[in-house]
KESE-262229 format. One record per residue (C-alpha): residue number from 1; x, y, z. Coordinates in steps of 0.001 Angstrom, whole numbers. Example, Ala and Ser with C-alpha at 12.3 -4.5 7.8 and 13.67 -1.06 7.14 Angstrom:
R resi       u       v       w
R    1   12300   -4500    7800
R    2   13670   -1060    7140
This chain:
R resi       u       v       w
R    1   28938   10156  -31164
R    2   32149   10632  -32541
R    3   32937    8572  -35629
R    4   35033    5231  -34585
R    5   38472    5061  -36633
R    6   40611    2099  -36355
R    7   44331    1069  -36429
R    8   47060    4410  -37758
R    9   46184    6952  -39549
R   10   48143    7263  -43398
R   11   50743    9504  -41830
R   12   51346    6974  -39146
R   13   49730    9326  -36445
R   14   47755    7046  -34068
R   15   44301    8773  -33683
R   16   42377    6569  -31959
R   17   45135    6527  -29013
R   18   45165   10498  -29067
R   19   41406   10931  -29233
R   20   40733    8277  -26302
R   21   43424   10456  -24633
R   22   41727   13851  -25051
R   23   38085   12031  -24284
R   24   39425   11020  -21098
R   25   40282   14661  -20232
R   26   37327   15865  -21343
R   27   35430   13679  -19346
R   28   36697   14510  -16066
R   29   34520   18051  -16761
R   30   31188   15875  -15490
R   31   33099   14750  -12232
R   32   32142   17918  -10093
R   33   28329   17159  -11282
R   34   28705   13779  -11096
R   35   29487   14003   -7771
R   36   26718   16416   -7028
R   37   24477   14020   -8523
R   38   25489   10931   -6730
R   39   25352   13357   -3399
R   40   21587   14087   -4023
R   41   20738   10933   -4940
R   42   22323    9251   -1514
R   43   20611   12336     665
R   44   17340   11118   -1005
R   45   18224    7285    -327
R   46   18714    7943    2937
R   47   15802    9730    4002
R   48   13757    7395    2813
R   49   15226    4720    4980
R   50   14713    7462    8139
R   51   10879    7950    7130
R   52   10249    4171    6633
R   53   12255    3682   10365
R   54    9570    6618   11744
R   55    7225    4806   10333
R   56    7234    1518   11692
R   57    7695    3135   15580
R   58    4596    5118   14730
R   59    2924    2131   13598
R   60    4103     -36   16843
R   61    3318    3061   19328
R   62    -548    2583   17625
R   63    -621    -974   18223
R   64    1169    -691   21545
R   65   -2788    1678   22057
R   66   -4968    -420   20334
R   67   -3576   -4384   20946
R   68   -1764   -3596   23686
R   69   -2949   -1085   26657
R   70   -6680   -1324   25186
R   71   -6154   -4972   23424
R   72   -9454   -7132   23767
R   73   -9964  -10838   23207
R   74  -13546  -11927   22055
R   75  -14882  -15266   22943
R   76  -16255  -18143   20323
R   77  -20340  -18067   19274
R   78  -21861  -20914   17224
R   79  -24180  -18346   15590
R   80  -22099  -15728   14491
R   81  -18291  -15214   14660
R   82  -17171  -11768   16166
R   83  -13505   -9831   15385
R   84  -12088   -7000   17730
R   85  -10487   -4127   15522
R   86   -9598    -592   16925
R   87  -11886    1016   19249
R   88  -13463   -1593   20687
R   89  -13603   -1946   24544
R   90  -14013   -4997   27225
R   91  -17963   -5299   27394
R   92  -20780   -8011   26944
R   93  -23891   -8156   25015
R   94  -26736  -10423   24717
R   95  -27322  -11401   20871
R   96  -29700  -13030   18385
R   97  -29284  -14384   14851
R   98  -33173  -14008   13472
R   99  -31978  -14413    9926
R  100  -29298  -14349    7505
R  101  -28888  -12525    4455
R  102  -29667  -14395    1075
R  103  -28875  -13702   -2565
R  104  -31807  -13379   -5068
R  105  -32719  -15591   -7717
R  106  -34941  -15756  -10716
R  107  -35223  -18297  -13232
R  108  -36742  -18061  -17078
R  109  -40129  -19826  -17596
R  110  -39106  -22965  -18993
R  111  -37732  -23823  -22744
R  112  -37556  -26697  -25060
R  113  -34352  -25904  -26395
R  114  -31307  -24140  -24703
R  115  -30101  -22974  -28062
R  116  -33414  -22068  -29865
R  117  -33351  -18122  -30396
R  118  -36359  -16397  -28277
R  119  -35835  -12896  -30083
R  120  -38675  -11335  -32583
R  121  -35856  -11671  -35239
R  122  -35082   -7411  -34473
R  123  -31113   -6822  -35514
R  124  -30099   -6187  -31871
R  125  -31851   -5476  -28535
R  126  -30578   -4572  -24687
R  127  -30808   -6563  -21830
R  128  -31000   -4128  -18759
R  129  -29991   -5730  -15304
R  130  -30178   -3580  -12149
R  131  -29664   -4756   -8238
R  132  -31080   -2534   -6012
R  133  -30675     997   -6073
R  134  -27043     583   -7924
R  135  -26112    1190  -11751
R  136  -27522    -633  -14060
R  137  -25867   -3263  -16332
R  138  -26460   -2926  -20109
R  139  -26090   -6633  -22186
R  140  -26266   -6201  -26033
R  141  -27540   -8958  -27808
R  142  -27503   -9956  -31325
R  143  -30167  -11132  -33352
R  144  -28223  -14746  -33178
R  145  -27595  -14046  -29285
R  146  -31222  -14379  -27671
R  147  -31197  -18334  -26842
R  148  -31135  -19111  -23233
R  149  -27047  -20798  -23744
R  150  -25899  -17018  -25457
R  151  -27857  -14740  -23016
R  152  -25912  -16305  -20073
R  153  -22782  -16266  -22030
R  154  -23486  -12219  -22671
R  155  -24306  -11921  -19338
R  156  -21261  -13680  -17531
R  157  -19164  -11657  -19922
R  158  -19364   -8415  -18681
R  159  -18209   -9867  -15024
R  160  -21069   -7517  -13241
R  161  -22611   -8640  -10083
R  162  -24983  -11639  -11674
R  163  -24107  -14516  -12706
R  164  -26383  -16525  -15135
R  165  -26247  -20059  -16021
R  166  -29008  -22734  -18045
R  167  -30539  -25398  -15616
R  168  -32534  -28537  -16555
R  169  -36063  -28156  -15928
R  170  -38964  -30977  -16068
R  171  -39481  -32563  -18802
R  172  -36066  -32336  -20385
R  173  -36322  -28384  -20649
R  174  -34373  -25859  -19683
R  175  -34267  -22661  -17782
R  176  -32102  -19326  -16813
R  177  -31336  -18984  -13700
R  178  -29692  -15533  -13148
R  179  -28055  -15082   -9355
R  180  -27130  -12182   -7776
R  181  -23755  -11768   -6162
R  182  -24671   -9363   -3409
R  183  -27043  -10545    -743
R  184  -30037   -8942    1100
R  185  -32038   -6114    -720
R  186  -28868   -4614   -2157
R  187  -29234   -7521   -5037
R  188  -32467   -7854   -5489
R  189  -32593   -8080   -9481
R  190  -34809   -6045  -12124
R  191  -34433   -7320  -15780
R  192  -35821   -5639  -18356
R  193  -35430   -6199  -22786
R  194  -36016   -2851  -24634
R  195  -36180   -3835  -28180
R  196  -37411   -6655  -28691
R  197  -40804   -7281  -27410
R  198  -40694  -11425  -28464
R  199  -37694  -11962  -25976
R  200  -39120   -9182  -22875
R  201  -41951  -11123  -22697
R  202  -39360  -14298  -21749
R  203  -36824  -12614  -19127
R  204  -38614   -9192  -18285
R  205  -38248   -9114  -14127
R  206  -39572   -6994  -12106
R  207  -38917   -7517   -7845
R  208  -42023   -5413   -6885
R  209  -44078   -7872   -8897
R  210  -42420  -10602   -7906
R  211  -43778  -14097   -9992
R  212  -43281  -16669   -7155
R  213  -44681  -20606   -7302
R  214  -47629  -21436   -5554
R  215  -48775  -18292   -4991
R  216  -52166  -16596   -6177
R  217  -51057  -15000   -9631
R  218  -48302  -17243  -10476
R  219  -47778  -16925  -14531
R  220  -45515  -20134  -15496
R  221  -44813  -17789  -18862
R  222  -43178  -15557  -17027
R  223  -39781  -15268  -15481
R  224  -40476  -16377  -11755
R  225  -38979  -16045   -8146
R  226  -36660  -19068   -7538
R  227  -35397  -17708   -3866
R  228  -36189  -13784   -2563
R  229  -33755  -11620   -1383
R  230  -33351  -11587    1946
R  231  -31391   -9065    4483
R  232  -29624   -9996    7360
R  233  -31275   -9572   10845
R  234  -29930   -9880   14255
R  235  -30712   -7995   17862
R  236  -28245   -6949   19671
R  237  -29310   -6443   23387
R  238  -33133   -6396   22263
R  239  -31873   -3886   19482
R  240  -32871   -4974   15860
R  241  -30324   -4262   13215
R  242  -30787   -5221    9808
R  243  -28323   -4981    6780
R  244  -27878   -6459    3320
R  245  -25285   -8382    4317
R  246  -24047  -11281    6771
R  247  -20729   -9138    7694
R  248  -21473   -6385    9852
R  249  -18865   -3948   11086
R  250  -21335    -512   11983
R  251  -23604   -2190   14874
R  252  -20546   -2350   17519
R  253  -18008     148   17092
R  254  -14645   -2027   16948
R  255  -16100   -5439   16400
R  256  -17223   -6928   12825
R  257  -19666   -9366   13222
R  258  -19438  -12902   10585
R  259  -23145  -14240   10855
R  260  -22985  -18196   10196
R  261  -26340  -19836   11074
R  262  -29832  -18805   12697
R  263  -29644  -18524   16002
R  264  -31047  -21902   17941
R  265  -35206  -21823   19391
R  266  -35403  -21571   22927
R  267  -35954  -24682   24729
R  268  -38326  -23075   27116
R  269  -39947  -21121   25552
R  270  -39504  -22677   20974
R  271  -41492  -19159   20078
R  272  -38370  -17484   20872
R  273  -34394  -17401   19762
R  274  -32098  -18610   22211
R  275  -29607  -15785   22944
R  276  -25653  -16017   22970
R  277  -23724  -13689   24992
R  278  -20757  -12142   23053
R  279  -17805  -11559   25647
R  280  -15102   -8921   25157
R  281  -12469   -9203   27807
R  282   -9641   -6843   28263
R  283   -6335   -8898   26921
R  284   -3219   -7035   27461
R  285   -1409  -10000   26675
R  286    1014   -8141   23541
R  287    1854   -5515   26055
R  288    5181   -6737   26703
R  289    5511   -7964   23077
R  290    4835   -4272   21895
R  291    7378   -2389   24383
R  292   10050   -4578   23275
R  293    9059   -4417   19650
R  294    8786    -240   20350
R  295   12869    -481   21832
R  296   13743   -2367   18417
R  297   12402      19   16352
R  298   13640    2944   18462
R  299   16975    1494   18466
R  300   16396     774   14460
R  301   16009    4538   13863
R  302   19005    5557   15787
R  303   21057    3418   13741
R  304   19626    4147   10379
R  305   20354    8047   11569
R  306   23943    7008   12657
R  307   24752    5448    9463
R  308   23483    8638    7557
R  309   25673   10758    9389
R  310   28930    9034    9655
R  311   31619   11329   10275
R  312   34970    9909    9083
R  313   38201   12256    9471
R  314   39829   13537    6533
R  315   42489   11675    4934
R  316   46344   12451    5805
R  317   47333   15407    3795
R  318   43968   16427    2356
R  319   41184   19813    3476
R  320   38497   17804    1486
R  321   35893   15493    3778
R  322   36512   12142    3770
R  323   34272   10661     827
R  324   33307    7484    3412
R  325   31030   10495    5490
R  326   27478    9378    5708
R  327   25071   11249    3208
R  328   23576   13164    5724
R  329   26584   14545    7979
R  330   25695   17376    9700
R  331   22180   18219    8325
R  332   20772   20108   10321
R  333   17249   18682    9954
R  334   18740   15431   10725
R  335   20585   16619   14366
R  336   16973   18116   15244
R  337   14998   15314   14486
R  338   17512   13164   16918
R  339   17623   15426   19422
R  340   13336   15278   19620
R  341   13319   11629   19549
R  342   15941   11073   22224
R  343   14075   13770   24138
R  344   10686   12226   23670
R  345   12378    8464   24667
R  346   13970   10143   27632
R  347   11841   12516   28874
R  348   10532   13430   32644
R  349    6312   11872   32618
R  350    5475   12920   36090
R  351    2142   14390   35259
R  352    1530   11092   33833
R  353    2852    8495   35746
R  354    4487    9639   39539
R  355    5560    6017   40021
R  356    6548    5542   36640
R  357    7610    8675   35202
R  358   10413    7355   32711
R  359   11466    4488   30920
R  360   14341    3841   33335
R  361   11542    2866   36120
R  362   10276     560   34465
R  363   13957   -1634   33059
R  364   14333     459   30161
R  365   17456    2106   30033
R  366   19644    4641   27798
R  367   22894    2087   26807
R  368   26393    4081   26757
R  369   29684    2927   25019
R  370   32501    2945   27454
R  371   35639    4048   25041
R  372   39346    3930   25800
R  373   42004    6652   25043
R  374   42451    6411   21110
R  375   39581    4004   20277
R  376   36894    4818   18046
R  377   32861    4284   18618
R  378   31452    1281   17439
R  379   27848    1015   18772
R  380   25146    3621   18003
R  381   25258    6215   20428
R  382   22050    6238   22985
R  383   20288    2992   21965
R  384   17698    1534   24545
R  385   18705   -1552   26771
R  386   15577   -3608   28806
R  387   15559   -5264   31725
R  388   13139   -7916   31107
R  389   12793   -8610   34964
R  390   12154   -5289   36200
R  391    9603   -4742   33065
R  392    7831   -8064   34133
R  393    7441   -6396   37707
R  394    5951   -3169   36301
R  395    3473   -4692   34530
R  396    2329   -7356   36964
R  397    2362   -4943   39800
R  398     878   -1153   38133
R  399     300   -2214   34533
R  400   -2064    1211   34743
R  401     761    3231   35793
R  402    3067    1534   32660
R  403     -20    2609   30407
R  404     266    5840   30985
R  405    3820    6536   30898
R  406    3200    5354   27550
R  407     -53    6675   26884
R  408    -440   10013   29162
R  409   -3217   10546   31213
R  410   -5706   12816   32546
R  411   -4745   14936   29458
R  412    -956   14627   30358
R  413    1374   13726   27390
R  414    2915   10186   27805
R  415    5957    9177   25038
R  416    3499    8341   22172
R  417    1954   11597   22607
R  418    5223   13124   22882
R  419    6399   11227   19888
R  420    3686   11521   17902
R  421    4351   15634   18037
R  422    7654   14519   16164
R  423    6365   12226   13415
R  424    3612   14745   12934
R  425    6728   16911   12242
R  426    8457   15250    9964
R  427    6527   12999    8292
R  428    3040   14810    7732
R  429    -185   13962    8551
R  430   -2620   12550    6105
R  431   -5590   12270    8108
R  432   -5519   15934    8271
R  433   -7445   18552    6445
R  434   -5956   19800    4624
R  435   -2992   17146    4670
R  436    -207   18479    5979
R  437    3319   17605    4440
R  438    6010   16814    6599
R  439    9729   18049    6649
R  440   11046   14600    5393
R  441    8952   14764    2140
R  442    9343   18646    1562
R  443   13024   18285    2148
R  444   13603   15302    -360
R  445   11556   17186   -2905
R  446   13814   19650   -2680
R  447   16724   17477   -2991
R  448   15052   16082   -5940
R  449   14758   19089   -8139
R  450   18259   20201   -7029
R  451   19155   16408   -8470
R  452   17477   16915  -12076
R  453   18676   20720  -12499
R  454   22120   18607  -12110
R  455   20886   15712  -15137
R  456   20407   18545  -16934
R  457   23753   20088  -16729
R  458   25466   16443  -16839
R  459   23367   16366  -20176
R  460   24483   19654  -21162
R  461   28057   18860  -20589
R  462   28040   15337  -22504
R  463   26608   17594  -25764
R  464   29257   19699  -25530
R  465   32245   17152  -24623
R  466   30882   14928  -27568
R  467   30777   18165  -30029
R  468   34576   19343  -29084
R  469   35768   15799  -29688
R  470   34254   15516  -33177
R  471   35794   18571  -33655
R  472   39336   17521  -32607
R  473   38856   14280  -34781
R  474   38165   16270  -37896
R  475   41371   18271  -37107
R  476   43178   14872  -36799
R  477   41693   13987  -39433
R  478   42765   16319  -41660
R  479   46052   17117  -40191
R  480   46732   12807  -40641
R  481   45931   13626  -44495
R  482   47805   16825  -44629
R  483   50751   15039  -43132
R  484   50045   12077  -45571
R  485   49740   14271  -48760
R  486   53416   15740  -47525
R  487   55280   12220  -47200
R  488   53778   11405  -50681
R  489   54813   14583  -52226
R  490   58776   14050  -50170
R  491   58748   10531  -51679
R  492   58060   11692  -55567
R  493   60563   14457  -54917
R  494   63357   11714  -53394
R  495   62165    9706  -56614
R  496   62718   12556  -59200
R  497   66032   13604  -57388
R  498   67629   10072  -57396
R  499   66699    9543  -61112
R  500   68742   12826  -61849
R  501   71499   11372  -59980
């Protein structure tokens, strides 16, 4: 920075209003990349607001699939509670609730004292606590740490998939009680104290032995069974599935199952469950919801596109463009990607649909701006107008046919297919493999390198602006002194020459 000076120099020059002068000058050097800079920056805005408008018509053109054409409502159950996601279809199936799954519990044989250390009096020791097959959780414990209150404080610490708390037992004692989070034979619990043989013999665990009340071999001194773990188990048109858990998403492809209760004992016959019959109905209900969601978001990405590429004449008396054009006027990538989409929205579906074979047969129309002489546009150019009546009609009358305008059929394209070509295109496809980038991304990458080699030179330029002026307020500097030096030198010479006088 250059070295603030204040108020006249000696000589009377006025530095600070000459050097705020020449920094001005100077400065205007960084316009040209500042402008570059503010260009890239706008080109990168911009196509971020295009990908975000593909995004959400990709996302509606999937929904318009899976909760509209192929939507599916699911009836209520008192046994279990059943969700619809993607790819499930209108069907019915018999089912029965045999059990539920249940978290595992074991409890310490019981103490006098919830604060009385049960260690050997060793300087530390490990408490090892594994459910199921999954990775075992390691609790260190002091020599001071092995009462019942301090082991379930360790253990509740470490915020695993137990959680351990002291319970009153007969008598005025006390017990652990260690619970696992995860139900079914995922959680079953092993404990197990490695140094320390005092305090193993109090919470050592292990499932395959498992100490359980009341039955033959029951050791009170050991840690005991308070509930077993039990897995979930259900039959599913006289198929058995079993998991660890009470939500089950794998048994019906689409539909997640909540299980709530057992199911109820057949009146005629109480050996057996009574079964429940789980309905999935077609439910095309969001159809029309979907279509008219799909024109907003069509109609959405034409504007966001119009508004990038503004075109604004240039200003009386000037060849430079008009600095009110839209980032993106006329990129290239930009007319293409239009041109695709108002293909795709406008394009001939015979092979799909002969009665419905565009959007126009169905109320869905291309809207043009009628323009006088000398008036300019105002409305997006090509935006999609409905007829709600007409669509009504279509999808009363041949909601198959309106399906596969949208959908294709028989292997023939219909406008998601068509579409989805385009945002395959542009924006990439993760689900790919490899992933494939798409021209959006690559070309804003490339706009964003171009806009740091820029920084860089803006950077550059500011170093080398700031090092002339400090240069230029030296010479100031000294020519202010030089200039000051001289009037003192005229004055002492005026002094000596009027004394002679």
């Amino acid at each position: 920075m250059t070295t603030p000076i204040s108020g006249l120099g000696g000589s009377g020059l006025d530095i600070p209003a000459l050097m705020e002068q020449i920094k001005n000058g100077e400065s205007k050097k960084l316009n040209p990349y500042l402008n570059k800079q503010s260009k890239f920056n706008g080109q990168v805005s911009s196509w971020g607001k295009i990908s975000n408008s593909l995004a959400s018509l990709k996302s509606n053109l999937d929904k318009l699939q899976d909760e509209g054409f192929n939507g599916v409502s699911i009836g209520d159950n008192k046994a279990f509670k059943a969700t619809a996601g993607k790819g499930a279809i209108p069907d019915s199936y018999s089912v029965i609730v045999e059990k539920l799954a249940k978290a595992h519990k074991i409890g310490s044989p019981e103490q006098d004292s919830n604060s009385a250390q049960l260690g050997d009096g060793s300087a530390t020791r490990t408490l090892t606590i594994t459910l199921g097959s999954g990775k075992p959780l390691s609790v260190e414990l002091k020599d001071d740490e092995t009462s019942l209150a301090q082991v379930a404080k360790k253990i509740n610490a470490l915020n695993g998939d137990v959680s351990a708390s002291v319970m009153p037992a007969e008598g005025d004692k006390f017990q652990l009680v260690v619970t696992s989070k995860k139900t079914g034979s995922d959680g079953q619990i092993k404990m197990e104290v490695s140094g320390d043989s005092q305090l193993a013999g109090v919470l050592n665990y292990d499932p395959k032995a498992a100490n359980v009340p009341g039955e033959p071999g029951y050791d009170p001194t050991r840690m005991k069974q308070i509930s077993a773990a039990q897995n979930a188990v259900m039959k599913i048109d006289g198929i058995t599935v079993e998991r660890s858990s009470n939500t089950i998403s794998d048994a019906i492809e689409g539909i997640t199952f909540e299980l709530r209760e057992v199911s109820e004992k057949d009146p005629d016959d109480p050996g057996q469950f009574k079964p429940e019959t789980l309905s999935v109905t077609a439910d095309t209900s969001k159809v029309k919801s979907l279509i008219e969601e799909f024109i907003n978001n069509y109609n959405s990405f034409l504007s966001t596109s119009a508004s990038a590429s503004t075109y604004k004449p240039p200003e009386k008396n000037s060849d430079e463009q008009n600095k009110q054009n839209g980032p993106l006027f006329s990129d290239g990538t930009l007319r293409r990607l239009n041109s695709q989409m108002k293909s795709a929205a406008g394009g001939n579906y015979g092979e799909s649909s002969e009665l419905y074979y565009s959007l126009a047969r169905i109320g869905i129309t291309v809207k043009f701006e009628e323009l006088k002489p000398g008036e300019d546009r105002t409305a997006t150019l090509g935006t999609l107008s409905i007829d709600s009546k007409k669509l009504d009609a279509a999808l009363k009358e041949h909601p198959k046919e309106v399906e596969a305008l949208f959908l294709g059929k028989d292997g023939a394209q219909g406008i998601k297919g068509q579409m989805s070509e385009v945002f395959k295109s542009y924006l990439g496809d993760n689900e790919s493999i490899p992933k494939t980038e798409g021209t959006i991304a690559s070309t804003v990458k490339g706009l964003k390198d171009q806009e740091a080699r820029v920084a860089k030179q803006i950077e550059r330029m500011e170093q080398r602006i700031e090092e002339s002026l400090k240069r230029q307020q030296k010479e100031f500097m000294r020519l202010d002194k030089a200039m000051t030096d001289m009037q003192a030198m005229s004055n002492q010479l005026q002094g000596a020459l009027a004394g002679l006088g």
